[in-house]
C-alpha positions as CSV (number, residue, x, y, z in Angstrom):
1,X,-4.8,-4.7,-10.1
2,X,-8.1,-5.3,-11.7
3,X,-10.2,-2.3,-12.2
4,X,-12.8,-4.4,-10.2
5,X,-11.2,-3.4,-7.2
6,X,-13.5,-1.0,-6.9
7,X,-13.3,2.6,-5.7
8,X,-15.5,5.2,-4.7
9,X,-17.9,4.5,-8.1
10,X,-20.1,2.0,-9.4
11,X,-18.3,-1.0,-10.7
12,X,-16.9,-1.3,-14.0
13,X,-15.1,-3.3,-17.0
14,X,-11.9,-5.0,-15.9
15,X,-10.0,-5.3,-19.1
16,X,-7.5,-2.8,-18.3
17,X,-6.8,-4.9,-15.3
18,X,-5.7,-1.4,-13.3
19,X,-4.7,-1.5,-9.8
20,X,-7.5,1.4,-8.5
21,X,-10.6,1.7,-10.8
22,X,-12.0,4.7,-12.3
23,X,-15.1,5.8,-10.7
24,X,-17.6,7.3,-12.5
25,X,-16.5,11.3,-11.6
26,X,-19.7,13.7,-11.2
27,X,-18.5,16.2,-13.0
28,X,-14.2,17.0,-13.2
29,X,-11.6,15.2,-11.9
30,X,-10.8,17.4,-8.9
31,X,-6.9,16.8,-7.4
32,X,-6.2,19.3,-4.3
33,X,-2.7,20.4,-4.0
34,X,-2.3,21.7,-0.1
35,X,1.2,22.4,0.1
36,X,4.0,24.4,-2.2
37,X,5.1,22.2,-5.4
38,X,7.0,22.8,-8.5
39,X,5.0,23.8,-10.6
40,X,5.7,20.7,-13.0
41,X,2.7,19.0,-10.8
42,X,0.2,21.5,-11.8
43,X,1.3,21.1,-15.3
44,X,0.9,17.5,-15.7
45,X,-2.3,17.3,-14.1
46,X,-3.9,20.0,-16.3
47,X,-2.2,18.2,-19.6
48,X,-4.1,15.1,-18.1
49,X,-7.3,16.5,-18.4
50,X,-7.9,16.7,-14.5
51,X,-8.4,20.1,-12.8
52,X,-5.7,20.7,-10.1
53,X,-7.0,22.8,-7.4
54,X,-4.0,25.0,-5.2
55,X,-4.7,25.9,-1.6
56,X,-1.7,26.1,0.7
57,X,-3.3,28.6,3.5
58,X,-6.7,26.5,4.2
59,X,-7.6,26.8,7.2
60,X,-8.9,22.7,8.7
61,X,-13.1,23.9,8.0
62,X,-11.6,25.4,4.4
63,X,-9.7,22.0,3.9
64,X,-13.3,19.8,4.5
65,X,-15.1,21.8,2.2
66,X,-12.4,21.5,-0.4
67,X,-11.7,17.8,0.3
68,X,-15.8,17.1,-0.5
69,X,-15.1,17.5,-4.2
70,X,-11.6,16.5,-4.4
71,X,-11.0,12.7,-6.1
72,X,-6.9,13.4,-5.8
73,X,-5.2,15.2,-3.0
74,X,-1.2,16.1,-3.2
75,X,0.7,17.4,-0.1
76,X,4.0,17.2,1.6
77,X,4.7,17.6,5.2
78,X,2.7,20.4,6.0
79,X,-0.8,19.5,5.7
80,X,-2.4,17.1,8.3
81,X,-4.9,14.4,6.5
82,X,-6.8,13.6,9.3
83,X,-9.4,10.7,9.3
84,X,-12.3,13.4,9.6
85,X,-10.8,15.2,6.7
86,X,-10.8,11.9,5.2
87,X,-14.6,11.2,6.4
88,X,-15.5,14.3,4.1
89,X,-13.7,13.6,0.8
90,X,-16.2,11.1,-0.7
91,X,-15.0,11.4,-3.9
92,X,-11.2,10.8,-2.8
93,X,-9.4,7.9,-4.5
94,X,-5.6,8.3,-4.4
95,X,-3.0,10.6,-1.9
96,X,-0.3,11.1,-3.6
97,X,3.1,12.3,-1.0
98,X,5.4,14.2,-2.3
99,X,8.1,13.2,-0.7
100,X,8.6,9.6,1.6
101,X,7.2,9.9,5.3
102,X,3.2,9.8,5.7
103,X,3.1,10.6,9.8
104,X,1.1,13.5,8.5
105,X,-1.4,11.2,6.4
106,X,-4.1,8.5,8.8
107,X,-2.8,5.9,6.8
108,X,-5.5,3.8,9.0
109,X,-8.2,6.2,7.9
110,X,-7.1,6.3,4.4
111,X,-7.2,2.3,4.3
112,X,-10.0,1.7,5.5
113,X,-11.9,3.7,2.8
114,X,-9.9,1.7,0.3
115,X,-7.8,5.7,-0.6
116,X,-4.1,4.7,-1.9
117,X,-1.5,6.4,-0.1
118,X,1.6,6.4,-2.6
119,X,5.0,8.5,-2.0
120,X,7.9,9.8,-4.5
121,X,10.8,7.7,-2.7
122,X,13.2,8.3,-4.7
123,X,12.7,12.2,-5.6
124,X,14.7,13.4,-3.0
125,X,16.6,10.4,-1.8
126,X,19.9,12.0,-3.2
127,X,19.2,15.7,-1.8
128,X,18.3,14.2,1.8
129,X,21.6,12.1,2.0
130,X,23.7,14.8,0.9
131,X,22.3,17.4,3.5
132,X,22.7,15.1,5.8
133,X,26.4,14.7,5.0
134,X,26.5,18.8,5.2
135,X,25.1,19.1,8.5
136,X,27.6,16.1,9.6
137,X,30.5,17.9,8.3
138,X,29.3,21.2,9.7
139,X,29.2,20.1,13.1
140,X,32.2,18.5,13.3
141,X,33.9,21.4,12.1
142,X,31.5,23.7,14.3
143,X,31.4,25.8,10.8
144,X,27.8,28.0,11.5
145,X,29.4,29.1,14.7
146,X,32.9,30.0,13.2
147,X,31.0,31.7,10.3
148,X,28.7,33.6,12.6
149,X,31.7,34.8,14.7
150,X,33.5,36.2,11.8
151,X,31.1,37.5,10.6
152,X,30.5,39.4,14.1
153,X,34.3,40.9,13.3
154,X,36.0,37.8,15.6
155,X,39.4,36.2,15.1
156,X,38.9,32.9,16.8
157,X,40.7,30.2,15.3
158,X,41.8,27.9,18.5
159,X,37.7,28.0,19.7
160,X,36.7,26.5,16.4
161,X,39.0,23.6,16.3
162,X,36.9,20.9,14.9
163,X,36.8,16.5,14.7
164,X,37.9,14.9,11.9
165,X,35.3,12.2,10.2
166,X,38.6,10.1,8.9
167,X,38.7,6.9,10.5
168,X,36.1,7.7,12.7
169,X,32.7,5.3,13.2
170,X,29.9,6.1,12.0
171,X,26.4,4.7,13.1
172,X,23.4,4.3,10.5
173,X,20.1,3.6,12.1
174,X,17.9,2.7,9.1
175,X,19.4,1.7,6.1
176,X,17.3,2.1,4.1
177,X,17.5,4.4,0.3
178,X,18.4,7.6,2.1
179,X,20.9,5.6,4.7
180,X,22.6,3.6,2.4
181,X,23.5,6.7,0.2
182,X,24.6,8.6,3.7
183,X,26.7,5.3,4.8
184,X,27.9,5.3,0.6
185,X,29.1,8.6,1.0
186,X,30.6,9.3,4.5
187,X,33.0,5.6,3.4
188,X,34.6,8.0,0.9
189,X,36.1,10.0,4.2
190,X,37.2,6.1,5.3
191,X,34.9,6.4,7.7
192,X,34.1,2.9,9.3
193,X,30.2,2.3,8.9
194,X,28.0,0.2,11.3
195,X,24.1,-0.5,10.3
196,X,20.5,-1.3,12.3
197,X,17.7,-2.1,10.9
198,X,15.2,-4.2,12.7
199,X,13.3,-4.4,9.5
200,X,16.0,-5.5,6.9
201,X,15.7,-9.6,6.4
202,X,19.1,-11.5,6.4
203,X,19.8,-12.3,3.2
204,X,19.0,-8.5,3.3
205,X,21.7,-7.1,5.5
206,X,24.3,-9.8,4.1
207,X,24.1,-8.1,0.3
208,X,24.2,-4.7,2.0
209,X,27.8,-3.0,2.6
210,X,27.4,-1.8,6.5
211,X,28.4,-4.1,8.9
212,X,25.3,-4.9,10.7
213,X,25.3,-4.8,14.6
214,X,22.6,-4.4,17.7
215,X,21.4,-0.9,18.2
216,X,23.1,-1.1,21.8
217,X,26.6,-2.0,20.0
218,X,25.9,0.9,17.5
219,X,25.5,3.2,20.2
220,X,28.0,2.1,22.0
221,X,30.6,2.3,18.8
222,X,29.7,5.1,16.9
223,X,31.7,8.6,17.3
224,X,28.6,9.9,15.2
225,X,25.0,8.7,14.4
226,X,22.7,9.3,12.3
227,X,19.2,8.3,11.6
228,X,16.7,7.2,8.9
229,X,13.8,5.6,9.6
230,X,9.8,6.6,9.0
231,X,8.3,7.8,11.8
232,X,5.8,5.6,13.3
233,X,4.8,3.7,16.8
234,X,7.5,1.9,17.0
235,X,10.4,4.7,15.7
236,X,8.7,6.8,18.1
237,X,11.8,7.6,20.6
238,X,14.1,5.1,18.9
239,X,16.7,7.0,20.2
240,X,15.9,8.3,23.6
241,X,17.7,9.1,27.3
242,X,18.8,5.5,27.3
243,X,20.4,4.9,24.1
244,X,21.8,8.7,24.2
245,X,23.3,7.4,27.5
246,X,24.6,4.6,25.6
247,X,26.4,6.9,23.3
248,X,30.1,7.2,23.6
249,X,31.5,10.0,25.1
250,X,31.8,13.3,22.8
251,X,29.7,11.5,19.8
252,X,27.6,13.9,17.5
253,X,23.7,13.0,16.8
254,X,22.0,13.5,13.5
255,X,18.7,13.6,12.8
256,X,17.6,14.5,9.3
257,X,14.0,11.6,9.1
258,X,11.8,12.9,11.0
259,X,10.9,15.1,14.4
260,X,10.6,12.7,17.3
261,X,12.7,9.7,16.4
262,X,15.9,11.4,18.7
263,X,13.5,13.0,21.5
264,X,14.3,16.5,21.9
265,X,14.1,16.7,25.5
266,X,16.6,13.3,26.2
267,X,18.8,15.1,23.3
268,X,18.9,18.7,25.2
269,X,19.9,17.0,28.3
270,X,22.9,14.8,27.1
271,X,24.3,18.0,24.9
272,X,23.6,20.1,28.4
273,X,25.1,17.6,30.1
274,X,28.4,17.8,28.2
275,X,27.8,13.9,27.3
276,X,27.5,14.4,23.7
277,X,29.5,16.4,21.4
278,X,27.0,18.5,19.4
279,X,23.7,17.7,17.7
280,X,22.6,18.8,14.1
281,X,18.9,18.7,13.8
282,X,16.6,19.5,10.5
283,X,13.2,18.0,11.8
284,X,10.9,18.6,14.8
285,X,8.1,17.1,16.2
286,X,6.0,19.9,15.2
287,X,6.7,22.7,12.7
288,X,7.4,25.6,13.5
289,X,9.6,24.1,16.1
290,X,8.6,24.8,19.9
291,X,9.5,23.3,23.5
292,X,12.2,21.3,23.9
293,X,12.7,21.3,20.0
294,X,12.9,25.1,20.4
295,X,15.7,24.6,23.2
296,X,17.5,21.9,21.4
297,X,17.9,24.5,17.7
298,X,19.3,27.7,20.5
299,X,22.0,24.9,21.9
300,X,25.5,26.4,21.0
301,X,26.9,22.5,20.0
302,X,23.7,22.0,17.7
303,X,23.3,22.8,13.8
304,X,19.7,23.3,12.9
305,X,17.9,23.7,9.6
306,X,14.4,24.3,8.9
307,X,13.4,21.1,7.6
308,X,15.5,21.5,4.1
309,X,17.1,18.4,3.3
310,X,14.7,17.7,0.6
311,X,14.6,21.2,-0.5
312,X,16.9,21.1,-3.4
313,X,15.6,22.5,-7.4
314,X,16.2,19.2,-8.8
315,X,14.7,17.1,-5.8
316,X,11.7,19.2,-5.7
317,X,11.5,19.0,-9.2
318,X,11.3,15.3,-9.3
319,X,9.5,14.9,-6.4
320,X,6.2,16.9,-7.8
321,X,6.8,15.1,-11.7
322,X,6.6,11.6,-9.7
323,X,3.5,12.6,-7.6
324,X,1.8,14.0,-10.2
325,X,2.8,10.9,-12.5
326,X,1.1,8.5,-9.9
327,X,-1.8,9.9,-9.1
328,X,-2.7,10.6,-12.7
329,X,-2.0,6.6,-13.3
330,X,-4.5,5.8,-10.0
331,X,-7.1,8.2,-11.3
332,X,-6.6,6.3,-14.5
333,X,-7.1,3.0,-13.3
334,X,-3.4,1.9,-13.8
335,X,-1.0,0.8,-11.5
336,X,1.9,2.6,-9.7
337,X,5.3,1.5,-8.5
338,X,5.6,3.5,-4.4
339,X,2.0,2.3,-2.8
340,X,2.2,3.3,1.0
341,X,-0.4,1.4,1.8
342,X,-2.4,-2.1,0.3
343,X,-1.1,-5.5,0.6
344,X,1.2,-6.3,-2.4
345,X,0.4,-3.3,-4.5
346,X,3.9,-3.6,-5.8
347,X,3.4,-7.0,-7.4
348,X,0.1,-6.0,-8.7
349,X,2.0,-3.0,-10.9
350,X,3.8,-6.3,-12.9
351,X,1.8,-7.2,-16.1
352,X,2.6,-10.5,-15.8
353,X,0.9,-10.9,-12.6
354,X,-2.4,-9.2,-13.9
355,X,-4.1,-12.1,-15.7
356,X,-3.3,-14.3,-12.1
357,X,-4.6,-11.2,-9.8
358,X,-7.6,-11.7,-12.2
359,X,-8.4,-15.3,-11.6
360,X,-8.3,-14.9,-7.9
361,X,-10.6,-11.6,-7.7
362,X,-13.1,-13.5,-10.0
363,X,-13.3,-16.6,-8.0
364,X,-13.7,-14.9,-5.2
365,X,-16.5,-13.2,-6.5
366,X,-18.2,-16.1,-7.7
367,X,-17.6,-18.2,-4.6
368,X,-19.3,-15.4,-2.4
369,X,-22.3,-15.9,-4.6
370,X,-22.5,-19.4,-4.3
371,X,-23.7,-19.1,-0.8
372,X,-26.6,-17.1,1.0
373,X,-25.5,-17.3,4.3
374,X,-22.7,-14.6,5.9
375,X,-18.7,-15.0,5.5
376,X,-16.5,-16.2,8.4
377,X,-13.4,-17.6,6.3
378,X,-11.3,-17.6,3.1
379,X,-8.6,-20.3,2.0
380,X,-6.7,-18.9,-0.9
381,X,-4.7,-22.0,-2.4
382,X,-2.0,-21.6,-5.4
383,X,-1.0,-25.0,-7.0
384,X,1.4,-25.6,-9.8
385,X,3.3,-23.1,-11.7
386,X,2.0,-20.3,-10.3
387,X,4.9,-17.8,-8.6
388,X,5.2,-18.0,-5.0
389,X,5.9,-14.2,-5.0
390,X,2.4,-13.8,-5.8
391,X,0.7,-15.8,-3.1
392,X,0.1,-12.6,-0.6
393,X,-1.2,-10.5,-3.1
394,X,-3.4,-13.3,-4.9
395,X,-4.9,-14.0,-1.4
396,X,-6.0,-10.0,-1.0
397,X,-7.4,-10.2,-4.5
398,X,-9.2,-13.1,-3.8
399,X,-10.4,-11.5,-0.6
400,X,-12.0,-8.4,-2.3
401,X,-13.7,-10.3,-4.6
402,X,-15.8,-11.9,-2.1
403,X,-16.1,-9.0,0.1
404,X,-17.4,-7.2,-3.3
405,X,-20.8,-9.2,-2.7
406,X,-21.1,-9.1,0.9
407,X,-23.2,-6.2,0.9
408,X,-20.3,-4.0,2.7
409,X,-20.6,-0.1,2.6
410,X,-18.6,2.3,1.0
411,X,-15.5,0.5,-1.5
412,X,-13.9,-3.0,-1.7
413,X,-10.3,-3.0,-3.4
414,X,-6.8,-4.1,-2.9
415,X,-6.1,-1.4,-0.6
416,X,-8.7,-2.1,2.2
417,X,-9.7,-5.7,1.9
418,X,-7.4,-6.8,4.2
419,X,-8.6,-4.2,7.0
420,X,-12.3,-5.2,6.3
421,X,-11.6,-8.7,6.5
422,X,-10.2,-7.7,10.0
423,X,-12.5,-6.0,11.4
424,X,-14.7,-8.5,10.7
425,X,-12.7,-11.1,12.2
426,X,-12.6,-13.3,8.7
427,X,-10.1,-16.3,8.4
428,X,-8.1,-15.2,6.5
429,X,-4.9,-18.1,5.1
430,X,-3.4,-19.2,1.8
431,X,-2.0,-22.9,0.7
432,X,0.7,-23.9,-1.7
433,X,1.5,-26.8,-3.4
434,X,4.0,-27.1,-6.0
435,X,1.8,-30.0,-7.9
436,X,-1.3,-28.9,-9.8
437,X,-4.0,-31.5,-9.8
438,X,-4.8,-33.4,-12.7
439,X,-3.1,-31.7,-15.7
440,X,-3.7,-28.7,-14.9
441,X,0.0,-27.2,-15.5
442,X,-1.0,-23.6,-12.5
443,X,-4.0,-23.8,-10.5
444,X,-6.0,-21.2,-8.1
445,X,-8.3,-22.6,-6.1
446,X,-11.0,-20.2,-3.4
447,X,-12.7,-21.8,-0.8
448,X,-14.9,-19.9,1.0
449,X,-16.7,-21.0,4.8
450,X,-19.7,-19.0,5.6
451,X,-22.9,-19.6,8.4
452,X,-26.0,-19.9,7.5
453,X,-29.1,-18.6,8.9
454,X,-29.9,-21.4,11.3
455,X,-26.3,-21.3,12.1
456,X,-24.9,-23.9,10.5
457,X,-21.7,-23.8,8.6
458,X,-21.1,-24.2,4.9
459,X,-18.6,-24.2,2.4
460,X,-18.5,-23.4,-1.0
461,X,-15.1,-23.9,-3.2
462,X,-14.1,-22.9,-6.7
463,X,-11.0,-22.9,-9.0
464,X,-9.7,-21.9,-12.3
465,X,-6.4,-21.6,-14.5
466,X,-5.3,-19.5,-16.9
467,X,-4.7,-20.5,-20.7
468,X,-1.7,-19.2,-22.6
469,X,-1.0,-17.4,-19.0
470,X,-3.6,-15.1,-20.2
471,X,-6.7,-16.7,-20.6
472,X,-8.8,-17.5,-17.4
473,X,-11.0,-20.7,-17.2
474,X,-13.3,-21.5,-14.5
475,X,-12.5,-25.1,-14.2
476,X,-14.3,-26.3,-11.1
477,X,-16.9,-25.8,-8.2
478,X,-17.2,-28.1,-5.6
479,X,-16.8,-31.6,-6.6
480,X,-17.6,-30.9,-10.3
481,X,-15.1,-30.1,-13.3
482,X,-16.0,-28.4,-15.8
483,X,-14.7,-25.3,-18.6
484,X,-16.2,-21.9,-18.5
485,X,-15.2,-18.9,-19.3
486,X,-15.7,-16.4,-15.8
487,X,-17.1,-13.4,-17.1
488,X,-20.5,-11.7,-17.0
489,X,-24.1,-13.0,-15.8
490,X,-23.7,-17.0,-14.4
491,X,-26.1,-19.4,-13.5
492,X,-25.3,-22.0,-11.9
493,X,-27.6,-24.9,-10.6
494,X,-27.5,-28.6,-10.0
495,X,-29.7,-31.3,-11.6
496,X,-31.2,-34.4,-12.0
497,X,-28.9,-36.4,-14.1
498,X,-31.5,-37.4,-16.7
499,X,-32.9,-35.8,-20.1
500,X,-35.2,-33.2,-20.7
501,X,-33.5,-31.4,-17.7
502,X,-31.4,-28.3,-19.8
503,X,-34.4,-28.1,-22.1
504,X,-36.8,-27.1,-19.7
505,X,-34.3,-24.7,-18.2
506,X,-33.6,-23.1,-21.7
507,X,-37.1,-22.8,-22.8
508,X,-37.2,-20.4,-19.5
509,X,-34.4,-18.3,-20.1
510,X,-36.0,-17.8,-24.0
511,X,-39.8,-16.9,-22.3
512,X,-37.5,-14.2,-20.5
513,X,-35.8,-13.3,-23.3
514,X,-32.1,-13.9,-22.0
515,X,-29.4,-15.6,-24.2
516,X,-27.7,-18.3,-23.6
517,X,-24.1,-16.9,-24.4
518,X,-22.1,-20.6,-23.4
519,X,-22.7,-23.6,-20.9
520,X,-20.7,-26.4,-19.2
521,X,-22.6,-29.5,-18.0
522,X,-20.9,-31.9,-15.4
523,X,-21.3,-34.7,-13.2
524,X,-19.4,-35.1,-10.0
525,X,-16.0,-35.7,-10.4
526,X,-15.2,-38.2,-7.5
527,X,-17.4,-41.0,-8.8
528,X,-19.5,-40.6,-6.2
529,X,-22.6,-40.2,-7.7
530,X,-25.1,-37.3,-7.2
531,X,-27.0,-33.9,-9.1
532,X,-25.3,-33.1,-12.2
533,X,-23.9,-29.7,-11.9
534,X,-24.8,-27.0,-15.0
535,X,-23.3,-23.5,-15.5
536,X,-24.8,-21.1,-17.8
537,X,-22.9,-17.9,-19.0
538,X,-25.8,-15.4,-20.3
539,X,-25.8,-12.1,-22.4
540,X,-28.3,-10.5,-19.6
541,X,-28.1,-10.7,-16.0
542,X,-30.7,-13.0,-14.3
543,X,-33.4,-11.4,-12.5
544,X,-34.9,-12.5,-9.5
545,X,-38.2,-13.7,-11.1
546,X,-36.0,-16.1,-13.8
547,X,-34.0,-17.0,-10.6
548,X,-36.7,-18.2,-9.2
549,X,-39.2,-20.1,-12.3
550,X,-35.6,-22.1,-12.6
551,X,-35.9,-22.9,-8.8
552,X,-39.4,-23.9,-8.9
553,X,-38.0,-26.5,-11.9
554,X,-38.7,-30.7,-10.9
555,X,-35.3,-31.3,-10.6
556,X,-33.5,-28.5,-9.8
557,X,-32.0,-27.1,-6.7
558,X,-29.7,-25.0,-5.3
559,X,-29.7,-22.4,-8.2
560,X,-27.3,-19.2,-7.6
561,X,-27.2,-16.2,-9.8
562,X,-23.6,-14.7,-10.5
563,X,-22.4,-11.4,-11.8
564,X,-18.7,-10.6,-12.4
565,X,-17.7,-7.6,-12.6
């Protein structure tokens, strides 16, 4: 992502071509750690020059205060990152999860104030799968209870008799990393495996080993189910009084993602009921557990831990070393490989789609400038050779770099663009073409609509390639071509087509001092006839009064000053 992204700081170079910029820090890079981590985390940090900052008792009024001066905050599960938290930390860049869900985060919040929510995925993938295994295998074989009750001094072999997982069905709602190593591990006890996931594609679900069914048939098939999906609105209950009532009779529930998925009260009435066969439970809709989630752990036919699956040496381990790994990188200005939130974040960590993500941010920035009058809708168009994977994440970078000049508050970057654009009900589409015009081999191509004061509408365009794949070229705007390198101060106007016209234009830029760095002349390109068009690249940025002396030129109109940045 290019550094020109911007975060909460003052804009600067993009030739790292980082996915969140480096602001300008006031005085140490502050990263708050809120809940317990290996202390691998705090090592890292420290040997990256920041200044990690522990506090796993604040209270919410400690956590606002410490939040003002924080530019990186770490947690797990057990801190709630609320949007008025979020409202405080000015200085807040990057979240960085240890672990995978973000219910605790305001990943709305955290958007819209362009923070990047990234997660350790894969840390404790392994650790999670196998506990869920355990707590399968324990409550088939009822094995707390019978432990407990010899432990008590009882001999009671016939009470504890137990369910085999051989040849048995098991159900996998959400398959994804964690689900497929559960539905992986449980085919070892020839177990036959059915999968849902609403959210898997096709071509998805046929490369995948589960045999993929509805939920309903799931439910209604499975002698034990288990789930593993976030937690959002719509996973919310996933599994409630009606699908528990779809369950066969005597099947076993597991529920090791997250508290409220499987509702605790529905749950506590189908084991009370006699309808299912036991429960094991390591998450709760709040923690500590109370309510129904209280009632549900005391259940004799439910196995409970206290939110542990994760809590292994070796996932913990890796967990905090990942965390601590991406949030340096965002506070760096590089790119990292788990973004929660941000529109194609995952594309922009590929180096080879940097130099594209560039051309698209700095046309968009340049076709915002082109135009006085207020933004109402973006065309993003890719032509050529340009990767169709890119397209979604080209039409974001496009999108920041004209909301970058639209006098917005706070930051403009990959991560928030797309909400901004919302909430300002933008137009927001993209265009392919698998022929570039002319011979260009890829080209980008912005075209921007915006109304003008006396309401009428306007449109401005511009488009560029990339030399070598590398090498970006502004090579049109409007209806003139022409070859310019985007970078820096631009001024562009059109102009008589006749002599003396660039001469009387350079001999104001040398009264003000201001180099002329390079320049493209060009007439229209469809024939039609019309102002020349000429674009100026300068070593200083042009003020307002050289703006206007160029204005008040016979001959000239329509000049536009243009920073990149």
């Amino acid at each position: 992502m290019p550094e020109a992204l911007r975060s909460n700081g003052p804009p600067v170079s993009l030739g790292n071509q980082s996915q969140v910029p480096t602001p300008t820090p006031p005085i140490a890079v502050v990263v708050l750690i809120t809940d317990k981590l290996d202390p691998v985390c705090h090592r890292l940090l420290e040997e990256a020059g920041h200044e990690p900052r522990v506090h796993t008792d604040a209270s919410p009024d400690e956590l606002e205060a410490l939040a003002r001066e924080a530019h990186g905050w770490i947690t797990r599960s057990g801190t709630d990152i609320t949007a008025e938290l979020l409202e405080a930390a000015e200085h807040l860049q990057v979240i960085g999860r240890a672990g995978v869900g973000v219910d605790n985060i305001d990943l709305e919040a955290a958007t819209r104030r362009g923070i990047l929510v990234c997660n350790a995925p894969r840390g404790n993938t392994l650790s999670a799968a196998e506990h869920t295994c355990a707590l399968m295998l324990a409550t088939a074989r009822q094995v707390p209870a019978a432990a407990r009750s010899l432990r008590e001094g009882a001999w009671e072999r016939k009470k504890f008799a137990g369910t085999e997982l051989f040849e048995k069905t098991l159900g996998v709602i959400g398959v994804g990393k964690i689900g497929r190593r559960v539905a992986a591990r449980l085919e070892g006890f020839e177990m036959e495996v059915l999968g849902y996931d609403p959210y898997l594609s096709d071509e998805a679900m046929e490369r995948l080993p589960p045999t993929f069914v509805t939920k309903e048939e799931l439910l209604e098939r499975s002698d034990f189910v288990t789930v593993h999906t976030p937690k959002n609105e719509e996973t919310r209950g996933l599994v409630g009084e009606e699908e528990l009532a779809t369950c066969r009779e005597g099947a076993f529930v597991v529920n090791c993602a997250r508290g409220g998925i499987v509702d605790e009260a529905a749950l506590l009435g189908a084991l009370e009921s006699g309808h299912l066969g036991g429960a094991a439970v390591d998450v709760y809709p709040e923690e500590p557990p109370s309510g129904a989630a209280r009632e549900v752990i005391e259940h004799p036919k439910v196995v409970a831990t206290p939110h542990i699956a994760a809590s292994t040496g070796e996932a913990q381990e890796k967990v905090a070393r990942r965390t601590a790994r991406q949030v340096i990188a965002v506070l760096k200005g590089e790119a990292v490989s788990s973004p929660v939130n941000g529109m194609g974040l995952r594309m922009a960590a590929q180096p080879e789609a940097r130099p594209y993500l560039r051309l698209a941010d700095v046309l968009g920035q340049i076709v915002s400038q082109l135009s006085a009058g207020r933004l109402r809708g973006l065309t993003m168009g890719c032509h050529g050779e340009v990767p169709p994977e890119y397209a979604e994440v080209l039409r974001v970078a496009a999108l920041r770099g004209v909301l970058a000049h639209q006098g917005l508050d706070g930051p403009v970057n990959l991560v928030n663009a797309p909400t901004l654009a919302r909430e300002r009900d933008l137009r927001v589409k993209g265009e392919r073409d698998p022929d570039a015009p002319g011979s260009f081999t890829r080209l980008l191509e912005v075209e921007a609509t915006f109304e003008k004061d006396d309401g009428e509408g306007e449109m401005r365009s511009v488009a560029g390639t990339l030399f070598d794949e590398s090498d970006p070229r502004l090579v049109r705007v409007g209806t003139h071509d022409l070859e310019l390198r985007p970078e820096g101060a631009l001024l562009f106007y059109e102009n008589e087509d006749r002599p003396g016209m660039l001469a009387a234009v350079g001999r104001i830029l040398a009264d003000a001092n201001v180099n002329i760095a390079t320049l493209a002349l060009s007439r229209p390109a469809d024939g039609a006839g019309g102002p020349a068009l000429t674009a100026i690249n300068t070593d200083e940025a042009i003020t307002q009064a050289v703006r206007e002396r160029v204005a008040a030129t016979e001959g000239v109109q329509g000049v536009r000053a243009v920073e990149v940045v």
